[in-house]
Every structure is written in structure tokens, then in C-alpha cells.
C-alpha positions in Angstrom: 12.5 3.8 -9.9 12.9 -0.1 -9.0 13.4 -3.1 -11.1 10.4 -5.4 -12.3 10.6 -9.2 -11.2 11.4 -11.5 -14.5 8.1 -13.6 -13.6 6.4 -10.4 -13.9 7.6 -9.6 -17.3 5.4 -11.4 -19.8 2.2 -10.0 -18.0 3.4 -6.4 -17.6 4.0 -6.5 -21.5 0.6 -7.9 -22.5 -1.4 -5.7 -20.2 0.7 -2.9 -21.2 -0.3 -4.1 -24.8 -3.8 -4.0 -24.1 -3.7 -0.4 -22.6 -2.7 0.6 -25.4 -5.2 -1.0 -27.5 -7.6 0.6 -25.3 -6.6 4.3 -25.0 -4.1 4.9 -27.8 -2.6 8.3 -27.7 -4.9 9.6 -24.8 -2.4 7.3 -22.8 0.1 9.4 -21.2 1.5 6.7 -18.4 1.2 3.3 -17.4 3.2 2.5 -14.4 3.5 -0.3 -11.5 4.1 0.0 -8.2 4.2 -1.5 -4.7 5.6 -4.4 -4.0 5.6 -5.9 -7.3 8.6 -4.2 -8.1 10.5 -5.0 -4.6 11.8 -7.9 -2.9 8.6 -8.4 -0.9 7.0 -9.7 -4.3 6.1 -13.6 -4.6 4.1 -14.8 -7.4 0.5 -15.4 -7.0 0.6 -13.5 -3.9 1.7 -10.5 -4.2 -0.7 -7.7 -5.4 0.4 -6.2 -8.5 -0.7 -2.4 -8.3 -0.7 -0.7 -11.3 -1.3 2.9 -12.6 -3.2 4.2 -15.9 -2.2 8.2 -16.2 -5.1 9.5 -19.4 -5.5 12.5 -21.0 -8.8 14.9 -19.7 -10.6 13.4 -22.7 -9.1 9.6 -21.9 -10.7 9.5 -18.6 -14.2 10.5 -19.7 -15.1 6.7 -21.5 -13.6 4.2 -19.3 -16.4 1.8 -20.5 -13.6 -0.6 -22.9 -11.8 -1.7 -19.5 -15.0 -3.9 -18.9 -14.4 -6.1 -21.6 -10.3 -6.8 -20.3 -10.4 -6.5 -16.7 -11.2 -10.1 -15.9 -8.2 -11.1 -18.1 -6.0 -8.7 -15.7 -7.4 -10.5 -12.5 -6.9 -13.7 -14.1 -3.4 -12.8 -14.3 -3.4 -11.6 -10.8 -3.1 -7.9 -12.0 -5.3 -6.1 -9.3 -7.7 -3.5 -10.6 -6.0 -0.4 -12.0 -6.1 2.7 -10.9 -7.1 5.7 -13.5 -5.8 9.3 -12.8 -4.9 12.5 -15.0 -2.1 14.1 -14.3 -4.2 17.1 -13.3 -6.4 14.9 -10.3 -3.1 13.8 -9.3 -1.7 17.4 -9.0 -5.1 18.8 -7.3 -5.0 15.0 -4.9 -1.6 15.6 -3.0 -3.2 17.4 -0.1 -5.9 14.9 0.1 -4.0 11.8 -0.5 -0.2 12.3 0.8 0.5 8.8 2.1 -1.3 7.3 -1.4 1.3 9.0 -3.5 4.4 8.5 -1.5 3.8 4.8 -1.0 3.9 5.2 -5.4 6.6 7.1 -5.2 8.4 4.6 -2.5 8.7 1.7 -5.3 7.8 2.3 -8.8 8.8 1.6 -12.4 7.0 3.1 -15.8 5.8 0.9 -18.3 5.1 3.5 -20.9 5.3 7.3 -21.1 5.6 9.8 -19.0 7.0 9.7 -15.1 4.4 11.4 -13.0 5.5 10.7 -9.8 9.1 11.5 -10.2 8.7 15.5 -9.4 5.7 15.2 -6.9 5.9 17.6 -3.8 4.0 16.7 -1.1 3.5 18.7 2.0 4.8 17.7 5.5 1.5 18.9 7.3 -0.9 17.4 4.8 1.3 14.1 5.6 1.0 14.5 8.9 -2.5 15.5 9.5 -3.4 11.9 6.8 -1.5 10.2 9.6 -3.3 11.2 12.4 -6.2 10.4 10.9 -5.7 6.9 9.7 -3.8 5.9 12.5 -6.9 7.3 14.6 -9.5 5.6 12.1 -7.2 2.2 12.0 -7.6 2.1 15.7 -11.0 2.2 16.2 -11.4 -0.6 13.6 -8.7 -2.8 15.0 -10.9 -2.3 18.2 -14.5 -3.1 16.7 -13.1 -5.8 14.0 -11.7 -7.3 17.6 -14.9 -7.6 19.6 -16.8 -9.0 16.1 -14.0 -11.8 15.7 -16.0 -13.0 18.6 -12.6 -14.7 19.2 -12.7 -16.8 16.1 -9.2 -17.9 15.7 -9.6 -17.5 11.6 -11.1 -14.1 12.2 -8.5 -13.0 14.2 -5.7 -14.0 11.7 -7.9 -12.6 9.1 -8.1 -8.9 11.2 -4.2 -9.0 11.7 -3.3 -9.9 7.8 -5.2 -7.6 6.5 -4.5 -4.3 9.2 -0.4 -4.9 9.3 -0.2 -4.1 5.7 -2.1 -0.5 6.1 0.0 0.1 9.1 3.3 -0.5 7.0 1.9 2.5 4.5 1.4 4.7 7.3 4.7 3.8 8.5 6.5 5.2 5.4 4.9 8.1 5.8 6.1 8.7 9.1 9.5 8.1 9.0 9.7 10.3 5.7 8.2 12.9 8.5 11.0 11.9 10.4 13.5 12.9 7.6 14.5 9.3 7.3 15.2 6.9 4.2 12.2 4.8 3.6 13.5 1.0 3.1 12.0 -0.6 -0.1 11.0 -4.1 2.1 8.1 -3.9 4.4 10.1 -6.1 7.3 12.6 -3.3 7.2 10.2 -0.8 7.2 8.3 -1.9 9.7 12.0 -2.4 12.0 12.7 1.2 11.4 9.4 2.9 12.7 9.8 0.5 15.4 12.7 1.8 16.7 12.1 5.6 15.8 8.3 5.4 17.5 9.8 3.1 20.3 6.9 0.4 19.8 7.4 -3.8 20.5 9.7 -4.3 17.0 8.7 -8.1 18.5 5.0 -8.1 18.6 5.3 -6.0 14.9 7.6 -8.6 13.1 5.8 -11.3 14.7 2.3 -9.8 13.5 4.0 -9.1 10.2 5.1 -13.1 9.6 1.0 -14.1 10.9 0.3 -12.4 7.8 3.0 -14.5 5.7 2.2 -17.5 7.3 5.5 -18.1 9.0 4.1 -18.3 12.4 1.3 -20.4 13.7 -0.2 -18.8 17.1 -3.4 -20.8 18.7 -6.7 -18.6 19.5 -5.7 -17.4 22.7 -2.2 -16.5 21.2 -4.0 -14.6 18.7 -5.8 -12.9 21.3 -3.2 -11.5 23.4 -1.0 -10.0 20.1 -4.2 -8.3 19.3 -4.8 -6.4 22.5 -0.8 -5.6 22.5 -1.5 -4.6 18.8 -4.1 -2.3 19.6 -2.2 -0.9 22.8 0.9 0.2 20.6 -1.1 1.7 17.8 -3.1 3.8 20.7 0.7 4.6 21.8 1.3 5.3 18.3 -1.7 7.8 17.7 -0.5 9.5 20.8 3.1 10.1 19.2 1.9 11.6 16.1 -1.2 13.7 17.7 1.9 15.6 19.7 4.3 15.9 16.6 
């Protein structure tokens, strides 16, 4: 389990709080996860995932949540998500990347750890790759012809696909038997040099999406295409393995 950021504190406890209030005993976990509970995490940025485990009877009357959950966006808590323990058992075959990207960076709020003793299957991983990696590609190729080479477009396509791409990576280099790094820089890095792709064009993509590089239209233009290229390459790879 990882560490929650002290500016995080305060509003993990009151919407923990509330949760409680809520669902009473028919809560069995409350967790967070992602990068909230990394290094990648910087206030009013960052997305704070969390995780609401009820009981069978819990689930069925989520109706309460309307009256709290633009308190939890107002304190940039991103809509939770709501699982039983028995959807999460019956999910790992559908969902395999979903739960180890939980699994990768997590901590528990309240109650019990349900991703601790999860066993997910190398071949439904694998399969989950090839398919988003597949899907990813042809929307990396259709979101680029409708940018219509608007440079705010293009930024906009790159921000949002790079962090998808660093989920999938996890998931690949646990495939690969390796360690998955807790930062996404690193992450990123590592499936670089295990899928041989252009570490240079990822990190570069990687700091559009922070903001720490400012590329003009045509700039934009070019990493796309060589984005798209290495993620074909990339499909390729994982189709064979």
C-alpha cells in the first residue's frame, strides 16, 4: 500500500466521514488509489480516484450520493467508483489492467483490503492489452484527422491519450515479469526500453501533457504521427506475445 500526501489528508477524512454517514455498516471498504497516493500527485491537478467496496444490499440504493457528490468535486475528489467484493471477484477477467493499475498504488481508508489478494490472469491481461492498444490506435488516428491541425486540439489529443497509454504500460511490463515503478515518467522509461519504442518522443509527449514543453502546431504534428507509428509498433509486439 502507498502513503497519502498530507494536503490530501483533511479531504480524505471528511469524505471518508461522509461515506460513512451514507452507508453505515453496509460499508465494507473505502480506499484511494492512483496517483494520489504517489509522487506524481500535485494538488488541484491530480485526479483523486477513489474506491467505495458495499455490501450486496449497500449497492442496491445508491440514490444518498446525489445529495454529496458535488461537495466531492468541489474538493477535486473525482467521482467514486462503487463495487462489491463479489463484481470485483466475477470482473478480473474482464477488467485486468483496471485492477492492477489499483493494485499498483493504493491505500485503505476504512475496512477491508480488497485488492491486497487479487489474482489476475496473464492471458486475460494480455488479451485487455491487445485490445486497448488496438482500440487506442485507431482513436489516436481519427482524433488526429478531426484536430483538423488545431494546435489546442492536438495538445488536447496527446494529454489526454499518454495517460491511458501509461495504464496499459503497467500492465505490460507486469506481463514482462518486471517491477512496476510507482511514477508514471518511470513507468513509461521502463516499457520504453523493454518494447524498444522512442523513450524521447514518450517523455517528451509525457511533459506536453504537464506543461513543461511548448511545441508550435507543426511540432505537434510531427510527435503525433511518430506517436501513432510507435503505438502501431507497439500493437504489433503484443499481438505476437
Amino acid at each position: 500500500m502507498s502513503s497519502i500526501p498530507s494536503a490530501l489528508h483533511k479531504t480524505l477524512q471528511k469524505f471518508q466521514e461522509d461515506v460513512q454517514s451514507l452507508f453505515g455498516q453496509e460499508v465494507v471498504s473505502v480506499i484511494v488509489y492512483g496517483s494520489a497516493v504517489t509522487d506524481d500527485y500535485v494538488p488541484k491537478k491530480s485526479d483523486v480516484n477513489t474506491l467505495i467496496v458495499l455490501s450486496e444490499n449497500g449497492i442496491t440504493n445508491l440514490q444518498p450520493v446525489q445529495k454529496v457528490i458535488k461537495g466531492w468535486h468541489k474538493r477535486d475528489l473525482a467521482s467514486p467508483l462503487f463495487l462489491t467484493e463479489s463484481y470485483i471477484t466475477a470482473s478480473l477477467d474482464s477488467f485486468p489492467i483496471e485492477f492492477l493499475n489499483m493494485q499498483t498504488a493504493y491505500s485503505v481508508l476504512q475496512g477491508k483490503d480488497v485488492l491486497a489478494d487479487l489474482s489476475i490472469d496473464q492471458k486475460d491481461m494480455r488479451l485487455q492489452c491487445e485490445r486497448e492498444l488496438k482500440g487506442k490506435l485507431l482513436q489516436l488516428r481519427q482524433g488526429f484527422i478531426q484536430t483538423q491541425g488545431d494546435k489546442r486540439y492536438l495538445k488536447s489529443l496527446i494529454s489526454e491519450s499518454i495517460v491511458t497509454f501509461v495504464a496499459i504500460f503497467r500492465a505490460l511490463l507486469r506481463l514482462k515479469g518486471k517491477d512496476i515503478p510507482s511514477l508514471k515518467k518511470e513507468v513509461i522509461d521502463q516499457a520504453c526500453q523493454e518494447f524498444k519504442l522512442d523513450a524521447s518522443l514518450f517523455s517528451t509527449l509525457f511533459d506536453i501533457r504537464t506543461g513543461a514543453v511548448k511545441l508550435s502546431k507543426d511540432e505537434l504534428e510531427e510527435k503525433l504521427k511518430e506517436y501513432i507509428n510507435q503505438i502501431r509498433s507497439l500493437s504489433q509486439q503484443v499481438d505476437k506475445m
